[in-house]
N, C-alpha and C positions, 0 to 999 in steps of 0.2 A: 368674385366671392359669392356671388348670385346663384351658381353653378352649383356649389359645394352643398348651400343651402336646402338646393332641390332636392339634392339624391338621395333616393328612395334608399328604405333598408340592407334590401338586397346588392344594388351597388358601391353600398358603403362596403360590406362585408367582404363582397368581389374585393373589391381594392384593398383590403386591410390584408386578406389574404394574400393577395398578390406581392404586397412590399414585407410581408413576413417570410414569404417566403424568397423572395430576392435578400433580404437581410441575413438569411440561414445560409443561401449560397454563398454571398459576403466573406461571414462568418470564418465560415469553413472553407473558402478559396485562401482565407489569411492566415490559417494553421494547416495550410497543404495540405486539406483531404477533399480538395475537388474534384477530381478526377476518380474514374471506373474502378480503381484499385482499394479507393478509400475505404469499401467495407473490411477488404481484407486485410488493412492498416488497421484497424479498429480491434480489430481481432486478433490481429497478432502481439498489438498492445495489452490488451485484457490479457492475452495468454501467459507475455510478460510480466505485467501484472501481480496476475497470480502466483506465477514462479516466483516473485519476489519476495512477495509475503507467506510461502512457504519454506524460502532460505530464512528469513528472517522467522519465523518461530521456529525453527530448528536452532539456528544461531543462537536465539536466547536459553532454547530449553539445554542447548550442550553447556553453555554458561552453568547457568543453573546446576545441573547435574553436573560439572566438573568442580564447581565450589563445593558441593554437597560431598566430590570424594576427597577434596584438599582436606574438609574440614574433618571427616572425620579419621581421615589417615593422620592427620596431625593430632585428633585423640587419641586414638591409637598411640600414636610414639609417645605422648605424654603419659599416659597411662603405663606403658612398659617402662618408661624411665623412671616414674613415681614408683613403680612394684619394682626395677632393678633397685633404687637406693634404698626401698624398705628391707628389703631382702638380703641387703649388704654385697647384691653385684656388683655394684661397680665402686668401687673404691677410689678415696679421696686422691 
C-alpha cells in the first residue's frame, strides 16, 4: 500500500489512462466491435439508423395524411347525402 502512496501525479494518470483504456477495449470486445471492421459496423449502423427514422416519419406522415383523406371523403359523402335528401333524391 506504501507503493500506491508514493506515486507521483503523473503515474497516477499513466495508470488511470491505461485501465480506461483496457476497460473501452472490454467494453467493446463484449458488443463485438473489437476487431478492424468495427468502424465500419458503426457506420453502417448509423446508416441503418438513419433509414429507420426516415421510414418511420414517412410512416407516420402517410398515417396522418391518409386519416386526413378518410376524413374528409366521409365529409364529402355526408354532405351529398344530407343535399340528396334535402333536395328529395333519394327517396324513402
Amino acid at each position: 500500500m506504501t507503493g500506491a502512496a508514493s506515486m507521483g501525479q503523473g503515474e497516477l494518470a499513466q495508470l488511470m489512462e491505461r485501465a480506461a483504456e483496457a476497460g473501452a477495449r472490454k467494453a467493446l470486445a463484449a458488443v463485438g466491435l473489437s476487431d478492424e471492421d468495427a468502424a465500419s459496423d458503426v457506420r453502417d449502423l448509423r446508416g441503418l439508423l438513419d433509414a429507420f427514422r426516415t421510414v418511420k416519419h414517412m410512416v407516420a406522415h402517410t398515417i396522418v395524411n391518409t386519416a386526413a383523406r378518410v376524413l374528409t371523403i366521409a365529409v364529402i359523402a355526408g354532405l351529398m347525402a344530407w343535399a340528396g335528401i334535402k333536395l328529395h333524391l333519394i327517396t324513402d
